[in-house]
N, C-alpha and C positions, 0 to 999 in steps of 0.2 A: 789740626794738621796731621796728628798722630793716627785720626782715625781716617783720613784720605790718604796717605801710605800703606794702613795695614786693609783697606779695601786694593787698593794698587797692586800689591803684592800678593791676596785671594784671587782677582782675575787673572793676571798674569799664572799663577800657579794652575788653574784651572783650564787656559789657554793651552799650557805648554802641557797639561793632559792630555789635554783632546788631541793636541799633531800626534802626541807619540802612539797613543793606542790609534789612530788611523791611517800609521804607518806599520801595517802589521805583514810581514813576511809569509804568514801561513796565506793571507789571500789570493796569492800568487796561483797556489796550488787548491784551487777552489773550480768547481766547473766553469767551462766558456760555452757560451750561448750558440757555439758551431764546431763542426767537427770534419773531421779530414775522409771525402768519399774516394775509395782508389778504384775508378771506373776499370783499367787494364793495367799489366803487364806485360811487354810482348819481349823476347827473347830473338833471336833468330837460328835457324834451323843449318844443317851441313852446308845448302846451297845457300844461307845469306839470307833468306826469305824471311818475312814476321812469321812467327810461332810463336805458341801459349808456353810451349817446351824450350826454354833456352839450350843451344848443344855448346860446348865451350873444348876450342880443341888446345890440348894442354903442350903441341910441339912446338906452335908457333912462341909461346912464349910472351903475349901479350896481353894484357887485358881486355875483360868481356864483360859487354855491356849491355844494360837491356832500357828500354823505354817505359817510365812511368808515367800514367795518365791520370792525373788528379785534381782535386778539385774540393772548396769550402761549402757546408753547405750548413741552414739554418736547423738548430734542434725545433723551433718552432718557424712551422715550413711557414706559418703567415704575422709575423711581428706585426704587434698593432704601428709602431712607428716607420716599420719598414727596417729591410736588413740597410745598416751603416757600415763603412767603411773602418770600422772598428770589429767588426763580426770577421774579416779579412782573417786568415792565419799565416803568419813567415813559419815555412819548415826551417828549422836549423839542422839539424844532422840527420844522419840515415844509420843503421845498423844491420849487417847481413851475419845470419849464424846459420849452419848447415848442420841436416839433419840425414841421414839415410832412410830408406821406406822401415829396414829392420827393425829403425827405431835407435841405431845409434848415433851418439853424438861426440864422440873421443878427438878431442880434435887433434890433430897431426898425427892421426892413425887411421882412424876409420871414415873422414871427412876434414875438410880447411879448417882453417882456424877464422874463426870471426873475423869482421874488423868491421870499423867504423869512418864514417866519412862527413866532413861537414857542406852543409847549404846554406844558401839562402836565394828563396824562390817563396815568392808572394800566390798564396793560392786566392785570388779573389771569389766573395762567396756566388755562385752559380755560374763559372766559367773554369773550364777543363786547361789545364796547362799540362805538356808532355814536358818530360825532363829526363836525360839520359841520365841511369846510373849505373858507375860500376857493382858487377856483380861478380867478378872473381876476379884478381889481382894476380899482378906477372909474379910476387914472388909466391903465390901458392900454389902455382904451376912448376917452380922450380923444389917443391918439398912435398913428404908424403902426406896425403897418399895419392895424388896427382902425379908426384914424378914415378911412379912404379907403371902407369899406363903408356908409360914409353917405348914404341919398337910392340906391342899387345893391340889385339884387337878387342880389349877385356874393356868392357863399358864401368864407370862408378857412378848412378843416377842417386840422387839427393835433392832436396827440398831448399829451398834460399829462402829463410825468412827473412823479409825485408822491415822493421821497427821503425818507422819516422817519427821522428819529436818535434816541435815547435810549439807556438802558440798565438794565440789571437792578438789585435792590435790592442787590448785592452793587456795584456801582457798575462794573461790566464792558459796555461800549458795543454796542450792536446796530443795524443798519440794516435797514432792506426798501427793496425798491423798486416801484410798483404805475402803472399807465399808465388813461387812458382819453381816449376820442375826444370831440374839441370842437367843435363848428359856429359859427361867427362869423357871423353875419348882422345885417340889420338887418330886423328883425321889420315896422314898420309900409310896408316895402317890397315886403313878398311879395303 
């Protein structure tokens, strides 16, 4: 009896090894089998029109938003099983930080101040979905160095990096990262 206990208590201990090192956290952050293609960025222009160049006019007071065009696609364009619905990525948030051509980045002096925003949009792998995102927000219109372009016909052009995070259905983490051009003016000034 003593010896079918202390076999009882070897598998069981050997059991409860296996769950826990197969519960490993770092895998998480391990490559996914697909990654995030961002076909376009479109902007719109003074007249409202799609533009590569977003213009953002700082009187109104509103936020400004642009169109991202994106989409999953396979690191192995021909899976022997075929891509599954596990290959799929949910973006969870977005991050915009602004850069000027000079090259600086001081934020609430010489460009906005970052900010971040969260998602959830299913990129299925080999289909394009558009999704508006804000690209500059009402209160960075109301602070420098936006609010100094008020009543000027003084342009401030800056770069919007756009940072998307999520990850695949298999829960293995993916990034891109995609840019476009911004114009800061103040529209009833021109």
């Amino acid at each position: 009896m003593s010896k079918l206990t202390l076999s009882f208590k070897i598998v069981s201990i050997l059991t409860l090894a296996l769950l826990l090192f197969s519960c490993n956290p770092i895998e998480n952050d391990s490559d996914s089998s697909s990654f995030i293609v961002v076909e376009s960025i479109m902007g719109k222009d003074i007249s409202g029109n799609d533009s590569a160049v977003a213009f953002s006019d700082i009187s109104n007071g509103l936020p400004d938003f642009v169109t991202a065009t994106l989409r999953s696609a396979m690191l192995d364009p021909n899976p022997i099983n075929g891509a599954s619905q596990y290959s799929d990525i949910l973006l969870t948030k977005y991050v915009v930080t602004f850069t000027r051509s000079d090259g600086s980045t001081a934020e609430g002096s010489a460009v906005p101040y970052h900010f971040e925003a969260a998602l959830s949009t299913l990129l299925p792998v080999g289909s394009s979905v558009s999704i508006p995102l804000m690209i500059v927000t009402e209160t960075a219109k109301s602070q420098a160095p936006l609010a100094a372009l008020a009543g000027t016909s003084d342009v401030l052009e800056c770069t919007a990096r756009l940072e998307f995070f999520g990850h695949d259905l298999r829960n293995k983490n993916v990034s891109q990262v995609a840019s476009i051009q911004i114009r800061f003016l103040d529209f009833p000034s021109l």
